[in-house]
Every structure is written in structure tokens, then in C-alpha cells.
Backbone as a chain_set.jsonl record, in Angstrom:
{"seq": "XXXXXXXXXXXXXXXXXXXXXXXXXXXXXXXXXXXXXXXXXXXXXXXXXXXXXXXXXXXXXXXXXXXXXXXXXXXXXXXXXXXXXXXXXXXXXXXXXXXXXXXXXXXXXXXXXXXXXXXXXXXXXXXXXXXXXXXXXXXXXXXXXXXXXXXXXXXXXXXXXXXXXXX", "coords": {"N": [[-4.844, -4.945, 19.227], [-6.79, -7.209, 17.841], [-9.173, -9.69, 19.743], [-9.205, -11.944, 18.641], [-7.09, -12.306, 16.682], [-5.648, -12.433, 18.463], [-5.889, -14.652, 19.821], [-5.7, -16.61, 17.891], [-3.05, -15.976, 17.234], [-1.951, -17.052, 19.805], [-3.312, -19.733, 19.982], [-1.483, -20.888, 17.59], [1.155, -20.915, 19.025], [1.244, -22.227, 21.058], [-0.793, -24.335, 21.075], [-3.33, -24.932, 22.257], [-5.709, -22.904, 23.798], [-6.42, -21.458, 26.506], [-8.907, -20.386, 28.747], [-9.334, -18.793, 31.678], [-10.612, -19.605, 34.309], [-13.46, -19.926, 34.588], [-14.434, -21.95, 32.999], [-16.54, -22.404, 30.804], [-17.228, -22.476, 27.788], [-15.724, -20.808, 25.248], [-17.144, -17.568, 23.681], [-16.979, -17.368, 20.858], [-15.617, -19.685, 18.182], [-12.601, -20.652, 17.468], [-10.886, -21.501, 14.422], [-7.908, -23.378, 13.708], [-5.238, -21.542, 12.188], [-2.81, -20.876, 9.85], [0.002, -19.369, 10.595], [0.826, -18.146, 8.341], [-1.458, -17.694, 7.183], [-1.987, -15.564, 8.905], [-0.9, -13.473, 8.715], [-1.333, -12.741, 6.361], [-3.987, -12.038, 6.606], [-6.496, -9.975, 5.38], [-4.796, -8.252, 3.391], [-4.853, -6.902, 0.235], [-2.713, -7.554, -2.052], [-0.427, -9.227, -1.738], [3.368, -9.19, -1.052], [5.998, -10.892, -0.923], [8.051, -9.327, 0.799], [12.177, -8.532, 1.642], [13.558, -9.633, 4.538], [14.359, -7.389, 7.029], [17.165, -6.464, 8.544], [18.366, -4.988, 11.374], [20.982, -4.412, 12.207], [22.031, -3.515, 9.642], [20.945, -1.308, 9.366], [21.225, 2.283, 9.293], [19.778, 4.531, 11.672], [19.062, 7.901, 11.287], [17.419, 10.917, 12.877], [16.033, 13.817, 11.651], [14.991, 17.281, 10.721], [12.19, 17.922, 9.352], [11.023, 18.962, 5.848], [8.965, 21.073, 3.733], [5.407, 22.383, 4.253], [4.092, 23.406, 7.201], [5.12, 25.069, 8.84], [5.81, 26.141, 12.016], [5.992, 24.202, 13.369], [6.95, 22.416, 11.633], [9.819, 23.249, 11.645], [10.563, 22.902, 13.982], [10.553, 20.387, 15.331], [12.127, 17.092, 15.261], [11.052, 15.319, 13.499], [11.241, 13.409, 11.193], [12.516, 10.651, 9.589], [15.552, 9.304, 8.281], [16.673, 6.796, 7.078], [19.281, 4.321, 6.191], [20.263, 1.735, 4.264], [22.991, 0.307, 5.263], [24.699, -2.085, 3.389], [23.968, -2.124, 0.686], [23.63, 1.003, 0.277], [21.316, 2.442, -0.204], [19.01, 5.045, 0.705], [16.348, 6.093, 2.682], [14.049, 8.691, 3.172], [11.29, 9.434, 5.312], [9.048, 11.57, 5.828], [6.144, 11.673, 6.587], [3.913, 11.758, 8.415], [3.3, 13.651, 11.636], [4.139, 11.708, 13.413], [6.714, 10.202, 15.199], [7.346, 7.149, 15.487], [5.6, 6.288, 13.437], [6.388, 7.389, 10.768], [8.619, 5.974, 11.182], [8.206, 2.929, 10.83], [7.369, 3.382, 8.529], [8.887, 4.155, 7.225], [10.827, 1.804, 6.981], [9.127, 0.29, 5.914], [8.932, 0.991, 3.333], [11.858, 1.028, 2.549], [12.081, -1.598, 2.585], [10.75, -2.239, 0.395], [12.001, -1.044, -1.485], [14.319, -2.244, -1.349], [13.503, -4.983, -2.253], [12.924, -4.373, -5.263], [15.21, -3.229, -5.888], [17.408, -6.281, -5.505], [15.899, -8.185, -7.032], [14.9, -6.483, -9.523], [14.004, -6.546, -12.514], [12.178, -8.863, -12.129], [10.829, -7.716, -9.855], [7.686, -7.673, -7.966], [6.921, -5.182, -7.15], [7.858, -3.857, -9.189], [6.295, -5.374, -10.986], [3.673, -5.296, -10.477], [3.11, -2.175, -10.728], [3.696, -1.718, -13.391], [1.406, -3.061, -14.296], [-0.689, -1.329, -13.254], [-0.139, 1.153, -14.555], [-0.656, 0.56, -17.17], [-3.63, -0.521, -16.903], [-4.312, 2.144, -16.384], [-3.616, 3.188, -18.71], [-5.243, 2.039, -20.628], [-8.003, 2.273, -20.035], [-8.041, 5.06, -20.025], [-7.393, 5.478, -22.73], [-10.0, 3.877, -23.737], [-11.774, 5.975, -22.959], [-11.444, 8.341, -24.55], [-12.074, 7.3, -26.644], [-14.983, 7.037, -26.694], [-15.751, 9.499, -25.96], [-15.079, 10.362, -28.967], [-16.516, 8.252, -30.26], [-19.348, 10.004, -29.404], [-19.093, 11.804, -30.493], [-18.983, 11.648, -33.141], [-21.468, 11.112, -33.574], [-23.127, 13.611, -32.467], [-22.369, 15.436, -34.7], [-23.535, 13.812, -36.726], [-26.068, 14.295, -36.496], [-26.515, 16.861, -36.544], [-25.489, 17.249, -39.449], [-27.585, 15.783, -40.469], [-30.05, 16.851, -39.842], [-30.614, 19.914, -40.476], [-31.142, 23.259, -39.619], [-33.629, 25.033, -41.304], [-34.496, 23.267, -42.857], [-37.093, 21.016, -44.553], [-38.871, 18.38, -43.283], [-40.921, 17.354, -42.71]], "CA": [[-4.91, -6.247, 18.588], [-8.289, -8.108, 18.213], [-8.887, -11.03, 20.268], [-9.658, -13.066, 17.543], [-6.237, -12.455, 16.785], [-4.723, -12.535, 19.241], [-6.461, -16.447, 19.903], [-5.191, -17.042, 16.643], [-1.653, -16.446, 17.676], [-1.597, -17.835, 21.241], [-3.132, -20.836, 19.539], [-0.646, -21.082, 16.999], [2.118, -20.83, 19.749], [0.714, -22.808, 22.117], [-1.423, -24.957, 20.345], [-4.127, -24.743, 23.125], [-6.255, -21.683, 23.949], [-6.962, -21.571, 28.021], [-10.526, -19.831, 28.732], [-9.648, -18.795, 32.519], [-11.008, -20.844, 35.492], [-14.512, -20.384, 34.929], [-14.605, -23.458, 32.386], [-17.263, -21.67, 30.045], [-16.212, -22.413, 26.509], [-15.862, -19.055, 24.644], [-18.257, -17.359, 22.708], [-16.858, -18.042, 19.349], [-14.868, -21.15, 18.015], [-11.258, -20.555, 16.498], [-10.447, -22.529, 13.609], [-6.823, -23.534, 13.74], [-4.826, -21.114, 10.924], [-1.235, -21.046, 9.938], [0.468, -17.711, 10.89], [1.115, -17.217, 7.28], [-2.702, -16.851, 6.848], [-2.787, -14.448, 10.224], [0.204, -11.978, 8.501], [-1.953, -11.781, 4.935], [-5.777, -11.215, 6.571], [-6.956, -8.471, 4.992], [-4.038, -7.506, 2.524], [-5.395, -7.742, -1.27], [-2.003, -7.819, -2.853], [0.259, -9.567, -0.399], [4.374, -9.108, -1.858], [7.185, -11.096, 0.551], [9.677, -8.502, 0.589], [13.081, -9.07, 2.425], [13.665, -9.259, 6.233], [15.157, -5.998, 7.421], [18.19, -6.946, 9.638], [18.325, -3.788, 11.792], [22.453, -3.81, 12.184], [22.118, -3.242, 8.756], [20.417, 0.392, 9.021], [21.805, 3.493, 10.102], [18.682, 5.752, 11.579], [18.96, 9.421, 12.089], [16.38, 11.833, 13.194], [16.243, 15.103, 11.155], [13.809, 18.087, 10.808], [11.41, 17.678, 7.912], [11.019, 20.445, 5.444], [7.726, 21.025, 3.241], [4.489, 22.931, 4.956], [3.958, 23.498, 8.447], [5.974, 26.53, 9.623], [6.863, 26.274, 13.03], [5.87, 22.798, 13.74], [7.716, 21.368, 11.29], [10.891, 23.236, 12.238], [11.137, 22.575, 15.932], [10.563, 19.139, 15.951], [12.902, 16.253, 14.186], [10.642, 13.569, 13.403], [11.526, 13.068, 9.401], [13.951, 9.754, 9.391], [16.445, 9.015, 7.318], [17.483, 5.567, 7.048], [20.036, 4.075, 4.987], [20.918, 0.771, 4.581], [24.827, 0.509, 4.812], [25.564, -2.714, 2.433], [23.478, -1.238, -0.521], [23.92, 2.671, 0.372], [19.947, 2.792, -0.383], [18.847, 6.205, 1.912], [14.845, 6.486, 2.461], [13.902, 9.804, 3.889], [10.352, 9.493, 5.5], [8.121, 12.959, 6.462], [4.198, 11.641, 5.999], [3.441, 11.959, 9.2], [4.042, 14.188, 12.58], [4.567, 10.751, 14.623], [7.81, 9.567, 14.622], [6.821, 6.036, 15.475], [5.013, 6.313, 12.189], [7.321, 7.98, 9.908], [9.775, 5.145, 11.508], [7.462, 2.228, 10.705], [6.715, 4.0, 7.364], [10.455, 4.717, 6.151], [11.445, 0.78, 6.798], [8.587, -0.542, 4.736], [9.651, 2.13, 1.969], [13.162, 0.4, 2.836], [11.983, -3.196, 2.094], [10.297, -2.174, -0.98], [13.419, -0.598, -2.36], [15.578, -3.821, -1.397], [13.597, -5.879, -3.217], [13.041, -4.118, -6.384], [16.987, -3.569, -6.155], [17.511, -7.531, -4.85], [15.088, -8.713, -8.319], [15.282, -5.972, -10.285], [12.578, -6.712, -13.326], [11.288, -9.561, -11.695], [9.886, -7.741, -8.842], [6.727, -8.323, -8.121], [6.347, -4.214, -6.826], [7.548, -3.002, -10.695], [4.934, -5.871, -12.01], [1.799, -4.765, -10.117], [3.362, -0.543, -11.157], [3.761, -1.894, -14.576], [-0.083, -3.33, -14.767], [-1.604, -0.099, -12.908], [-0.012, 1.588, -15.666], [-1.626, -0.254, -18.559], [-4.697, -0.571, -16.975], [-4.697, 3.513, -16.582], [-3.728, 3.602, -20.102], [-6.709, 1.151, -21.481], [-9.104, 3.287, -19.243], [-8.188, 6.287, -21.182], [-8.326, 5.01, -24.377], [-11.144, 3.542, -23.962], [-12.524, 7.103, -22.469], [-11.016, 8.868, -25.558], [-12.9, 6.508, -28.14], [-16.228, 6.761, -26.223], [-16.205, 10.621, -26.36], [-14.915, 10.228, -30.251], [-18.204, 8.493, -30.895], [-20.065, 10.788, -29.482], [-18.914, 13.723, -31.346], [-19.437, 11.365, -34.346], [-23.217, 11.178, -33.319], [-23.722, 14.375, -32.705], [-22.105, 15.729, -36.009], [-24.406, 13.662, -37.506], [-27.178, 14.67, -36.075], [-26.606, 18.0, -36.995], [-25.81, 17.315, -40.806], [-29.19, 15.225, -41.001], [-31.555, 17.928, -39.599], [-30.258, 21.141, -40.537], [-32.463, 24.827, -39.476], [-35.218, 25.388, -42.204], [-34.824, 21.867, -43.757], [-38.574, 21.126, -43.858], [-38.987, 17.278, -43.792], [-41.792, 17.027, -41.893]], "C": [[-6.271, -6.829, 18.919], [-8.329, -8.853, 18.94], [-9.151, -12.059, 19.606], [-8.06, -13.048, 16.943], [-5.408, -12.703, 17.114], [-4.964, -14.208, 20.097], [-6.001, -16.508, 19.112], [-3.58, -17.402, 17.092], [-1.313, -17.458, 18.817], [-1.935, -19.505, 20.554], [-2.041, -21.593, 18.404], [0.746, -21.667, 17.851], [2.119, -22.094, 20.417], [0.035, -24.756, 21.833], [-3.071, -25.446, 20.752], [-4.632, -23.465, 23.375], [-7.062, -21.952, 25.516], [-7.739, -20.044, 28.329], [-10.313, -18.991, 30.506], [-10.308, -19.737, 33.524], [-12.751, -20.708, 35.642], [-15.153, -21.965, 34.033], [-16.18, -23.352, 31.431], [-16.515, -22.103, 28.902], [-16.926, -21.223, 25.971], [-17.401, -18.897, 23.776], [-18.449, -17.607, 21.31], [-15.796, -19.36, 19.319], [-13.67, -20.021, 17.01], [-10.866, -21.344, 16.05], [-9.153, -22.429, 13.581], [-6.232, -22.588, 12.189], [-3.873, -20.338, 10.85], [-0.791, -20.004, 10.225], [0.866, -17.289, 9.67], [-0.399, -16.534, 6.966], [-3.281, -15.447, 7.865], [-2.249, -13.01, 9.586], [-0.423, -11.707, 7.14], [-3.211, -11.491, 5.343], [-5.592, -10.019, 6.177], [-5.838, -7.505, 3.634], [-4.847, -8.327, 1.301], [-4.31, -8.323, -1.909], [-0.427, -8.314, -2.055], [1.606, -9.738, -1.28], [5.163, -9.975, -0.279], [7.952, -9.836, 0.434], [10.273, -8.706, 1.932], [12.573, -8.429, 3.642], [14.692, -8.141, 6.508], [16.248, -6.436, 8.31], [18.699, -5.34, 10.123], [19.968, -3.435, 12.024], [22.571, -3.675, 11.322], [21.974, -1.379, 8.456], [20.879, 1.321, 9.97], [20.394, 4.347, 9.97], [18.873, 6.981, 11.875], [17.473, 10.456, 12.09], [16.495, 12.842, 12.639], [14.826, 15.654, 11.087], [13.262, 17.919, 9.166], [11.354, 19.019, 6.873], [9.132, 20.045, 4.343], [6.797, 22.158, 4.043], [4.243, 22.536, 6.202], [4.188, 24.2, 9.262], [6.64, 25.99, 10.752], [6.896, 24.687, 13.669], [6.605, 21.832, 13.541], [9.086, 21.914, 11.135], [11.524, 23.235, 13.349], [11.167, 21.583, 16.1], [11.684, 18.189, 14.525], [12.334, 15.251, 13.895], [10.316, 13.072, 11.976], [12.47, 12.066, 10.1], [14.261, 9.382, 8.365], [17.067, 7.443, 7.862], [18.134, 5.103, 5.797], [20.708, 2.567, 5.466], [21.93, 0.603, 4.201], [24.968, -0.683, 3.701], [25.109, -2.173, 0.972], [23.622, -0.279, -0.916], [22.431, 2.974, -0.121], [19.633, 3.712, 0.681], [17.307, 5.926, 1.852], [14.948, 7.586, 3.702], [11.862, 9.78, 3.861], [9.826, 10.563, 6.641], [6.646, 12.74, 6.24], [3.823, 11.921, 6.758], [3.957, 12.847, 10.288], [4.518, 12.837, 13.559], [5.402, 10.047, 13.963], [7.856, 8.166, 14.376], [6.311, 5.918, 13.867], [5.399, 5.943, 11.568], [8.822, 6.045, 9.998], [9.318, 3.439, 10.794], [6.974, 2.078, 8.727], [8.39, 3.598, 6.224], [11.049, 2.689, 6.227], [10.488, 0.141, 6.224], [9.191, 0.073, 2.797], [10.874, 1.481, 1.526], [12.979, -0.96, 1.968], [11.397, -3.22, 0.74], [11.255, -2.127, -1.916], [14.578, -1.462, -2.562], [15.193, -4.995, -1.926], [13.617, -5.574, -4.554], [14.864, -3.894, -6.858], [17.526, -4.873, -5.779], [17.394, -8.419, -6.595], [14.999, -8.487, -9.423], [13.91, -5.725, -11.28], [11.617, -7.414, -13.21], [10.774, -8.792, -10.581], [8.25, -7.472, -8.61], [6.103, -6.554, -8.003], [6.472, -3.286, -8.625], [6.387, -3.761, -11.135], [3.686, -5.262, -11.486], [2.1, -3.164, -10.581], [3.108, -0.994, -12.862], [1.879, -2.115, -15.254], [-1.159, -2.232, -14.097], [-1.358, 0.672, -13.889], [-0.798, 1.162, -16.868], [-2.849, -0.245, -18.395], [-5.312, 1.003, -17.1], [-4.668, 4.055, -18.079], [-5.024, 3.119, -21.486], [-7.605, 1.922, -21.001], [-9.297, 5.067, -19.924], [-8.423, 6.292, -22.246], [-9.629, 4.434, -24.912], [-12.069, 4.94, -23.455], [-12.695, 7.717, -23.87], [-12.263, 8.171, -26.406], [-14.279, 6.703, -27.894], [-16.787, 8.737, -26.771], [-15.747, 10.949, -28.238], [-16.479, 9.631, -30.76], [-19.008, 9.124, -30.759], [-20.444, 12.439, -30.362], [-19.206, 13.362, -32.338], [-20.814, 11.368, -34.356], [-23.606, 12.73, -33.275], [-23.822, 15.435, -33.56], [-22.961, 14.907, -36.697], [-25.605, 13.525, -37.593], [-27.414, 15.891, -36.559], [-26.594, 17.834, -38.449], [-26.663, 16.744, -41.056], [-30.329, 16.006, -40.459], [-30.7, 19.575, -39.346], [-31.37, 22.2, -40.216], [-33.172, 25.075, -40.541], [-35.07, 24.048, -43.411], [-36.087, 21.359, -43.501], [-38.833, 19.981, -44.434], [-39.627, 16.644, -43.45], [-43.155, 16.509, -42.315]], "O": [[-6.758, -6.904, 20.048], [-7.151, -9.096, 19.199], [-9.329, -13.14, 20.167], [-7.788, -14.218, 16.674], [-4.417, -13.135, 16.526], [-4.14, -14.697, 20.869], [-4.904, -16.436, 19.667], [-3.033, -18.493, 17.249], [-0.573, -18.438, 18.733], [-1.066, -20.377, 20.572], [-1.86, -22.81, 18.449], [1.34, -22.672, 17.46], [3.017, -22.923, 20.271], [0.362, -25.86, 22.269], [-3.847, -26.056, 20.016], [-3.759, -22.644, 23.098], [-8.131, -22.555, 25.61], [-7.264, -18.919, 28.175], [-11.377, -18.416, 30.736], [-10.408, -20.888, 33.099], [-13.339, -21.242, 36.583], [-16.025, -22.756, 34.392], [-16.898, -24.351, 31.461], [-15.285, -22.13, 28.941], [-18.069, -20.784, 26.097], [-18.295, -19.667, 23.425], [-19.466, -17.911, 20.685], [-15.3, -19.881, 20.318], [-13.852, -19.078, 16.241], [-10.358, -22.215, 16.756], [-8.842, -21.251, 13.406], [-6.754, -22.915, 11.122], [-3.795, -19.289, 11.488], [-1.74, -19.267, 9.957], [1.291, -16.135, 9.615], [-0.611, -15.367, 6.635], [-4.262, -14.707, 7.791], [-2.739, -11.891, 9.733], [-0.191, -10.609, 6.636], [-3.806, -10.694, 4.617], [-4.75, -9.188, 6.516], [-6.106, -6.411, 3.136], [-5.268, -9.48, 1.201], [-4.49, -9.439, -2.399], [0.524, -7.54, -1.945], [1.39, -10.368, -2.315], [4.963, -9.758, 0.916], [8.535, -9.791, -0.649], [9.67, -8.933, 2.982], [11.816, -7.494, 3.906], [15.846, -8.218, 6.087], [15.634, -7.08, 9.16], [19.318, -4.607, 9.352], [20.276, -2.243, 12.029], [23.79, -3.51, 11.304], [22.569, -0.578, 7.736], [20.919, 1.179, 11.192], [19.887, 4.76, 8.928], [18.832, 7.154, 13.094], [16.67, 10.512, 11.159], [17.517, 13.296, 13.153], [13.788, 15.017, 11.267], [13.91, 17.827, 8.124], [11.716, 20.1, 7.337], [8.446, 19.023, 4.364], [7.522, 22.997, 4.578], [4.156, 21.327, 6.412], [3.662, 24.173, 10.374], [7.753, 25.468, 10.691], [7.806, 24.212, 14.348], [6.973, 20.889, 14.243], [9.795, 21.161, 10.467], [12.694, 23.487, 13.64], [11.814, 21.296, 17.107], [11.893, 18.514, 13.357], [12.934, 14.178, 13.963], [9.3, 12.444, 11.676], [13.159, 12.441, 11.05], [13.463, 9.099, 7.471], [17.75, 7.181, 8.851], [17.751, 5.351, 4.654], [21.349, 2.271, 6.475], [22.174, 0.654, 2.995], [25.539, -0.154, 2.747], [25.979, -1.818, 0.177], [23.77, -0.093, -2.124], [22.416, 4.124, -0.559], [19.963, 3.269, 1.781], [16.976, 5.445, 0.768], [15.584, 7.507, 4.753], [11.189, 10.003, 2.855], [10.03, 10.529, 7.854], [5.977, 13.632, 5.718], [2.925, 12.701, 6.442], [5.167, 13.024, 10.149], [5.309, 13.084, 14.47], [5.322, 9.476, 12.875], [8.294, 7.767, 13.296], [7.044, 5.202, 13.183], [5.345, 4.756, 11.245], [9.49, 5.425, 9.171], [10.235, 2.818, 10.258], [6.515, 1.18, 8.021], [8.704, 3.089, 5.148], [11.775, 2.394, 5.278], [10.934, -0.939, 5.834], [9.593, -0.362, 1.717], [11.07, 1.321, 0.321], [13.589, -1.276, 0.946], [11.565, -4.196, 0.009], [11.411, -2.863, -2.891], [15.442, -1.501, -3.438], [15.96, -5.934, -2.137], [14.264, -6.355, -5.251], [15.485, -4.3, -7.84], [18.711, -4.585, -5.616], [18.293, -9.014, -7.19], [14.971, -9.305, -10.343], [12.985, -4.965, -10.991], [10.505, -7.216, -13.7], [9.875, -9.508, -10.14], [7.756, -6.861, -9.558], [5.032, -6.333, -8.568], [5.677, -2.493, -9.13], [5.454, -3.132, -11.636], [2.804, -4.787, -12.202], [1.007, -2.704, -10.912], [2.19, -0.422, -13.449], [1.322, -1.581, -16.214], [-2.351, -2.286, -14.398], [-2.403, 1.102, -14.377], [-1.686, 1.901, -17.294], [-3.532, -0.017, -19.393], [-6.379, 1.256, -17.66], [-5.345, 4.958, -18.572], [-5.427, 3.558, -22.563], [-8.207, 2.426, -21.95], [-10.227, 5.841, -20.151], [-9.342, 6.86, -22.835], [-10.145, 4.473, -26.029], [-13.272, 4.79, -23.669], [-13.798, 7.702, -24.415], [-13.308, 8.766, -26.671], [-14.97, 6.552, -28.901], [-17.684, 9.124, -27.52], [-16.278, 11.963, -28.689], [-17.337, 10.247, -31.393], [-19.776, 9.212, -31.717], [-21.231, 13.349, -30.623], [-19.763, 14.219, -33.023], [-21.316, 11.716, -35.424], [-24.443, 13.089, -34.102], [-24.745, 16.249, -33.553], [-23.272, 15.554, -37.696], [-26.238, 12.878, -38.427], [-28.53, 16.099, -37.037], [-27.636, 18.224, -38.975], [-26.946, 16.99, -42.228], [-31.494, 15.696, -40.707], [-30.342, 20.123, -38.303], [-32.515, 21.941, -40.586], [-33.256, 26.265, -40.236], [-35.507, 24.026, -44.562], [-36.377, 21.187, -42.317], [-39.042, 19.931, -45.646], [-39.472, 15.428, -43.566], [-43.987, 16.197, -41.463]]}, "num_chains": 1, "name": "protein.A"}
């Protein structure tokens, strides 16, 4: 954790930030700022999605399958979580650290409980919905670009044909 962060919070908490006993004021100044602005620094596309209530999820540990040979059949650090009132399962293998994978599979989780929570309103189909469109304008507009060109250089060729002498 930074310490610019971590001043951020304590001041938040606290509402005071204590320097130690040499009575030095710090090197930088911390502007007072709300803990909602501490939990979006740095995200571009910031979504709420629900609070996980952990007696909700059943975790088990299982062996992953995919590439790796022996690595990834000796060890169990794929989890499977499933949240019991929904019956939603997420099975997370991205990483070898379970910590990770664990960290990994309950955001996966919260994604999936709101798009099932919202449904068409959620905010994770609208931003899928407009990466889509924008990949599809990006092509078409690729498409049309190499279409003129082929029209240019077809007509480049039928206006100066080999022993047309127009010189």
C-alpha cells in the first residue's frame, strides 16, 4: 500500500494524520478525500457491483485442467465458488496462486450477480454492448477504406494502360 494511501485512509478514519514525535510536518500535504474517491483512483470505468456476503458462497479447492502437465495436476489451486441463493458456480484457473485465483473467481462472482441482479440494465452488458459496436464501426470503416483503394488503383490502371502513348 502507498503511503499516500495509506494517509488518505488513516485520515479519513481518524480525521487527523500524526507525523511521529519529531514535529517535522511531512514532506507532502494530503488533501482531505472521501473514501469513495480512494476505492475509484486509477479505475477508468468504475461499475458498483454487489457486496459479496461470504455465508453466501460455498468455496472448494479443485485441480485445474488445461496446460501444464505435472504442475497443474498435483496442485489444487483452481476454485470453484458457487453462490448458494442463485446456484451461480464460477470456476477460476488464471493463475498458479491460489490467493489470486481466489480474489479473481469472487470478482468474476460479483460481475455475474449483477448482470443476473439487473439483467439489461447492467452497466457490465452496456460497456460489452458498446465495445461491440465500436469493434464493428472500426471494421467497417477498415473495409470501406481498403474498398477505396482498390477503386483508385483500378483506376489507375484503366487510365494508363502498357503501350498507350500519351506522352
Amino acid at each position: 500500500m502507498s503511503s499516500r494511501l495509506f494517509v488518505n485512509l488513516i485520515f479519513q478514519v481518524t480525521g487527523k494524520v500524526t507525523w511521529g514525535t519529531s514535529g517535522r510536518p511531512p514532506l507532502f500535504t494530503v488533501p482531505p478525500v472521501s473514501l469513495a474517491h480512494v476505492q475509484t483512483a486509477g479505475k477508468k470505468d468504475y461499475i458498483e457491483l454487489p457486496v459479496l456476503n461470504e455465508d453466501e458462497l460455498d468455496e472448494q479447492f479443485v485441480r485445474g485442467s488445461g496446460p501444464g502437465g505435472q504442475a497443474t495436476n498435483k496442485t489444487s489451486n483452481c476454485v470453484v465458488l458457487r453462490h448458494i441463493p442463485t446456484g451461480i458456480v464460477v470456476k477460476c484457473h488464471q493463475t498458479r496462486s491460489v490467493e489470486t485465483n481466489r480474489k479473481r473467481a469472487r470478482q468474476i462472482m460479483r460481475e455475474k450477480l449483477e448482470v443476473t441482479y439487473k439483467g439489461e440494465e447492467s452497466d457490465i452488458l452496456k460497456n460489452k454492448r458498446e465495445s461491440i459496436q465500436r469493434k464493428q464501426d472500426k471494421r467497417k470503416r477498415a473495409n470501406e477504406n481498403l474498398e477505396k483503394k482498390r477503386f483508385f488503383k483500378e483506376a489507375l490502371m484503366t487510365d494508363f494502360k502498357p503501350g498507350d502513348d500519351r506522352g
